[in-house]
N, C-alpha and C positions, 0 to 999 in steps of 0.2 A: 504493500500500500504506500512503500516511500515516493514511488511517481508520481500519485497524487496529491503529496503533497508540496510536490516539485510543482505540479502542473498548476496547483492553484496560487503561488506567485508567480507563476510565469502570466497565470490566466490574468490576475489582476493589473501585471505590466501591460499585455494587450488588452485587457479593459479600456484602463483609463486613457491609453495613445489613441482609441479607438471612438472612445469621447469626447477626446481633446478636440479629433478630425471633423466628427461630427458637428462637434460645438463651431469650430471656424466658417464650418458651411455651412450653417443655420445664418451666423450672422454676416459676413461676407460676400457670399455665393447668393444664396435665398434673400439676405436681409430680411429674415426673419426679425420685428421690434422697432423698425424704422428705415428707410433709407440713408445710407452713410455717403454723406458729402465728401467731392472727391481726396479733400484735404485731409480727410482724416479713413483715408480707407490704408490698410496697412496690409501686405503681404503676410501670405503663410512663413516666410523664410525668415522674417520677425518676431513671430511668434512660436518659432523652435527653441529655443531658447527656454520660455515660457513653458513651452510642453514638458521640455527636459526637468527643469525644476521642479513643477506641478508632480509630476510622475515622481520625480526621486521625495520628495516632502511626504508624497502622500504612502508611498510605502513605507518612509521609518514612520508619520502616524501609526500605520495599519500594526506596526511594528510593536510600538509604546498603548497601542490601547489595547494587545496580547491578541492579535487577530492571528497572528501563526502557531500559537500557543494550541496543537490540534487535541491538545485533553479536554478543551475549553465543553463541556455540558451546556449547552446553550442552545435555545432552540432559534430556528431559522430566523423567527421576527425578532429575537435576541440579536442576532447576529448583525441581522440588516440593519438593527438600532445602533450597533455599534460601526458602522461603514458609515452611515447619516452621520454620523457623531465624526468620527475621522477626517471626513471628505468635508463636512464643515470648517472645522477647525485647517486643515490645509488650506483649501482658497482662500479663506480670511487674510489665515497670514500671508499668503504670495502675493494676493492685492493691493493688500498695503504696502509691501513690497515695491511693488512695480508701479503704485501711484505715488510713493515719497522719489521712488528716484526717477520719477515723472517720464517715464522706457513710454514707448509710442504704443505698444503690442499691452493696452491697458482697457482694454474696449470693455466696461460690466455687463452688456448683455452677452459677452463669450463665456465671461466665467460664471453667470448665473445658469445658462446652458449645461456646461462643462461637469458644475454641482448636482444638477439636476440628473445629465443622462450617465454620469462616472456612478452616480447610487443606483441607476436601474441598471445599468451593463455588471457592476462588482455583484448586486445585489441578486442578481440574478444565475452569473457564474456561479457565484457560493451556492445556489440551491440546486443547480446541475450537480457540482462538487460532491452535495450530500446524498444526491439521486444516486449518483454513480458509486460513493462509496456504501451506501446503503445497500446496493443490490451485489457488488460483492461480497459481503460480508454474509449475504444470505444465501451465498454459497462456500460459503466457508473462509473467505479469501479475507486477509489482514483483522480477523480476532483476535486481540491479545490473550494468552489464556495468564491468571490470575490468581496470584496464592495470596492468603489474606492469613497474617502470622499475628495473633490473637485472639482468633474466634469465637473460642467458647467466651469472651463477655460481651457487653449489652454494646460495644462499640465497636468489635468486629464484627457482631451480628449484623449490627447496621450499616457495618460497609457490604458485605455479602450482599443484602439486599438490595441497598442500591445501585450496587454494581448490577445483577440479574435484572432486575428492572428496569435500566436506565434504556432510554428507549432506541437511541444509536447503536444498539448491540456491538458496538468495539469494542465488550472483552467480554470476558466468560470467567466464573468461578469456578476453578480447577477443583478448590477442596480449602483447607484451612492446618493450618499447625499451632503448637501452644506450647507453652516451657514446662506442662504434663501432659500425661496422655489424659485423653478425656474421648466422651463419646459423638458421635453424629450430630449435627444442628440442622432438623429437618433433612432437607433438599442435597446440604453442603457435607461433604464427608471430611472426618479428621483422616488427615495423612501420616501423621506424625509429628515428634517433637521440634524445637528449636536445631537438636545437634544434629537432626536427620535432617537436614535442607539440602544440603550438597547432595544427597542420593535423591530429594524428595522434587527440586529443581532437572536435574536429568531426567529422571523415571515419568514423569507427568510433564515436560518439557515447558517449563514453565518462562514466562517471556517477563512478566513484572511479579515483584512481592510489593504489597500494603501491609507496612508496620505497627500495626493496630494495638500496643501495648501502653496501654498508662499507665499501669502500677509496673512498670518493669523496671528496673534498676538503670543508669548510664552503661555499665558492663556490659547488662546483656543487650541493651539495643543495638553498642558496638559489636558486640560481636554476630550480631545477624544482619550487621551491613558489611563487617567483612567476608561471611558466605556469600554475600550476595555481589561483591566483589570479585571473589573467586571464583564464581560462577557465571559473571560478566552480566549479572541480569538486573535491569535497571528496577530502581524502587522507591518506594514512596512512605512517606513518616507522616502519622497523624500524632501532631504536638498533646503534650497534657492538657492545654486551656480549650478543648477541643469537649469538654466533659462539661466545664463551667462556659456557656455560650454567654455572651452577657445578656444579652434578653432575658437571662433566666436569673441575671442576681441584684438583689437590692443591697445599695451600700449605704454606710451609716458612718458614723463616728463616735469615741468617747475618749475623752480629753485627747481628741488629734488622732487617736490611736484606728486608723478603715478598721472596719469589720465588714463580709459580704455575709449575706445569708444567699441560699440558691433556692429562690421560690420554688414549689411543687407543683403549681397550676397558671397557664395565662389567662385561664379563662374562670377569672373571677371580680370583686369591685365595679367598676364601670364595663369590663369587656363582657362581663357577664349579662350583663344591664343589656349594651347594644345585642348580642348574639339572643336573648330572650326577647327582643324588640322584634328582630329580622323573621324571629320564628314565630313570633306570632301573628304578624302582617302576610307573612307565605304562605301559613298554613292556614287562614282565614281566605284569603285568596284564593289557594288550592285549592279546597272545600268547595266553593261556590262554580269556579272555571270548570271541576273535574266532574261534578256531580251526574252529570248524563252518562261520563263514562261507567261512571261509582253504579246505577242503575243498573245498565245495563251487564257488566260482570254481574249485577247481584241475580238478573234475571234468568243468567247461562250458567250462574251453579246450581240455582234450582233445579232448572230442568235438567243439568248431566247427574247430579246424586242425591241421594237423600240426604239430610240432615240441614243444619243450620246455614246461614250464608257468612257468618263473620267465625274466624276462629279467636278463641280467647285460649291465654295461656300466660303464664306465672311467667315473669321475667326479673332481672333485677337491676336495677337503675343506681344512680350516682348513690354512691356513699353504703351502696350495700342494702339501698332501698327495695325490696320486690313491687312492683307492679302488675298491671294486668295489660299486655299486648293487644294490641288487633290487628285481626289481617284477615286476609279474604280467604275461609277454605278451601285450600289444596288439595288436603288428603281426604280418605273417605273417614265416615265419621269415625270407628273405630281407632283408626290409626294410633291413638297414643297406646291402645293394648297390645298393638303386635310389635311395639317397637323392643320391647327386649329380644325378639326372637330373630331381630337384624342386627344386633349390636355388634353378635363375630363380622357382621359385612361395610361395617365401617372405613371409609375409605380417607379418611382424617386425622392425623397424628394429633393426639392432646385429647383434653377435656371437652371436646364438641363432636357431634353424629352429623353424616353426611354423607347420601347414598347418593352415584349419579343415576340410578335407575332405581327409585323407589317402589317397590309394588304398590306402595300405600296412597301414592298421587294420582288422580285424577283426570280426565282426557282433558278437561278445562283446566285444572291447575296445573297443568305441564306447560301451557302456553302462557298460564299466568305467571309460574313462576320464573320463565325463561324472559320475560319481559319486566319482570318486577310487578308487576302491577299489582298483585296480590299483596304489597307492601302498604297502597294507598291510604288505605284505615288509620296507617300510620300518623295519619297527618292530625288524627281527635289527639292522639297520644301526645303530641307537640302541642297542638294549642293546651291540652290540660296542662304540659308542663313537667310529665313522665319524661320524656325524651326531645332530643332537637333534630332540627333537620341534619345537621351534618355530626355524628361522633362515634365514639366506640359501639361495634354487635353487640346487642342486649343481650347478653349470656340467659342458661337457663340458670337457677338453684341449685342442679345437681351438677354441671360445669363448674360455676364457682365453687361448690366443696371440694373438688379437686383442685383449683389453683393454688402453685407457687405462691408463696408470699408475693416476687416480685410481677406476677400477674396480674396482684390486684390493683396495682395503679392503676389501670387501665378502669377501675370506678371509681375514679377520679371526678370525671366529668357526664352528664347526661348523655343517655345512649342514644345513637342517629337512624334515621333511616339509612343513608348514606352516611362513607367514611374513607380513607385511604384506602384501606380493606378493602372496596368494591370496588374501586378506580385503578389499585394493584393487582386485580386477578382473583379477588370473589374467593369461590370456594378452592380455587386450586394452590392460594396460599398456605402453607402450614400453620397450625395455630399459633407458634411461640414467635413468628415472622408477621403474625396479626397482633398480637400482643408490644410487638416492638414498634408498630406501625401507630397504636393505639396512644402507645405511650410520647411519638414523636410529636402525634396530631395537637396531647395534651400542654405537652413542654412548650408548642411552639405557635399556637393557637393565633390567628389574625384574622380579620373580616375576606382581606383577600385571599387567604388562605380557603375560607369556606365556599369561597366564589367561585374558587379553582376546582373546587372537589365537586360541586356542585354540574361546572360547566362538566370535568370532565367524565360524570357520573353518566351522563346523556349517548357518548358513544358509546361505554361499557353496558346498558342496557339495551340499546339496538343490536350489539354486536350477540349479546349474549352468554361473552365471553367468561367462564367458569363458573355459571349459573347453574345449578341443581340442588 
């Protein structure tokens, strides 16, 4: 994949010369903006000069605002944010330039051109760039593969995941190591220890390690960047203050002397106020907009099975609260008495049930629940104030007597209809990789945060993706 990353600064030298031309023969050639009197009409051969600079300025920009930097996680309109950003900042300064030392080749209808078609020609390259690297990589071609060396805790679990998740698929998680042995983390397999890298690097040919260790000593960190030395395989150090984000610490003083404390929730005091504001104006809305649909499902679980049309069931909400769920019947009515007799067919690691071919569902609730809509009820639960539109799976009671201690944060905050959890991959998540999700949603909590999970919940429902 190194040609391509050859080809996308070569692409954006031919970009922007290719801009530069265009721009001259918009205003020039066409006089696009006005007609230029002949005293002030200036040759192309004047304006080389001009192009030479423009182009070299704009790529150490491109340079200084880390646009070659190809780790960079950014999505396309991220990116083009950052070219608009670059290609700004360069014409400014060459304008000023070429108007204090008053050069003839100063014409602002070329360089307002120039700014204009240099962000749709880069802007545009770049999203071929991502096309073409995207579809080799879905044949196998330039994935890094990925060893992540601290895994069993709560901060290598989180790189695991977002590394598998991340939606460019440029790497892959190989497996994970630790300075003991320790067992399996869902999906991600232990390889081995710290002293076994050197065989563990060869044996799963491993391209980058992430150093994911914060309780680890200065020793041992050195010495597993000098495997990683000997092995010639680049890598990557997540710092200690990487645990304490600061969004998450409130700082104080006593006689001069900082203290931080590290909150346990964002979403409390005033944010709680607004996200109880959002849910109650959407779910009130909901209610009313949905209602014909709300009818008619209720209409077609009648007629496909007997029993009730809403299902109720014991769930348990913030702080360890039970409640009572609603949701549109799925299953036939029986269904909670045959569920012991599925439990060997469990297809979900952890404390939660989850069959993709349930006998117990419904020819209606198999449509309903591949589409969510069997969720909608959900929205009385939100205006009551049991649950919000965006947050952790409402666990059952006998879920929760199984969890870990460090599980339970995750009833930190009211449970959602939606959450990261469903916008990550639904049911084909593992639970402790849902639990870590739960816990990030909690730590890091913002308006636009909900917006994102919300927006993104919209594809994951039509798609269907890990729905059963």
């Amino acid at each position: 994949m190194a040609f391509l990353d050859v080809a996308l600064v070569t692409g954006d030298l031919l970009a922007l010369n290719i801009a530069f031309l265009a721009s001259y023969f918009l205003r020039y050639v066409l006089e696009v903006g006005g007609e230029i009197p002949g005293e002030f009409d200036v040759s192309y051969s004047d304006y080389m000069p001009v192009q030479a600079a423009m182009t070299a300025i704009l790529l150490v920009t491109n340079v200084l605002k880390g646009m070659y930097r190809f780790r960079q996680n950014t999505s396309w309109l991220g990116e083009l944010g950052n070219v608009l950003s670059a290609t700004s900042v360069g014409v400014m300064v060459l304008f000023a330039a070429v108007s204090m030392a008053r050069y003839p080749a100063s014409s602002r209808g070329l360089f307002i051109y120039f700014w204009i078609l240099s962000v749709l020609t880069v802007g545009l390259l770049r999203l071929l760039h991502r096309l073409l690297a995207l579809a080799f990589r879905r044949r196998g071609v330039g994935i890094k593969r990925v060893l992540v060396v601290g895994g069993s805790n709560a901060l290598g679990r989180r790189i695991m995941h977002s590394i598998a998740t991340e939606r460019s698929q440029a790497a892959r998680v190989v497996g994970f190591a630790d300075l003991k042995p320790c067992d399996d983390f869902g999906r991600f397999r232990f390889l081995g220890t710290v002293r076994e890298i050197d065989s563990i690097v060869r044996q799963h040919l491993i391209d980058e390690i992430v150093i994911a260790l914060p309780d680890a000593s200065d020793r041992e960190r050195l010495e597993i960047i000098g495997h990683c030395r000997r092995e010639n395989v680049s890598f990557w150090v997540v710092p200690d203050l990487y645990q304490i984000r600061l969004n998450r610490v409130d700082v104080d003083t006593v006689n001069g002397i900082p203290l931080m404390a590290v909150s346990r929730s964002r979403i409390r005091g005033w944010n709680l106020l607004v996200k109880r504001l959002i849910d109650v104006v959407v779910s009130v809305v909901g209610l009313i907009l949905l209602s014909p649909t709300m009818a008619a499902i209720s209409l077609a679980i009648k007629l496909d099975s007997p029993g009730p049309v809403l299902f109720r069931q014991t769930r348990i909400g913030k702080d360890g609260v039970p409640f009572t769920v609603l949701k549109f019947r799925s299953m036939r009515k029986d269904a909670e008495e045959k569920l012991d007799e599925l439990l060997p067919l469990n297809e979900v690691a952890g404390p939660i049930f989850k069959m993709r071919d349930d006998p117990r569902v419904t020819r209606v609730g198999k449509l309903l629940r591949r589409s969510s809509l069997d969720e909608l009820p959900q929205l009385i639960n939100v205006l009551r104030g049991e649950m919000s539109l965006v947050g952790p799976r409402p666990p059952l009671p006998d879920e929760v007597a199984m969890y870990e201690d460090w599980h339970r944060r995750r009833l930190e905050a009211s449970p959602g209809i939606t959450g990261l959890w469903q916008v990550s991959g639904r049911s084909e998540i593992p639970f402790d990789e849902m639990v870590m999700l739960d816990i990030y949603y909690i730590e890091n909590w913002s308006v636009g945060m909900d917006l994102n999970i919300l927006l993104r919940t919209i594809p994951a429902v039509l798609t269907g993706g890990g729905a059963f």
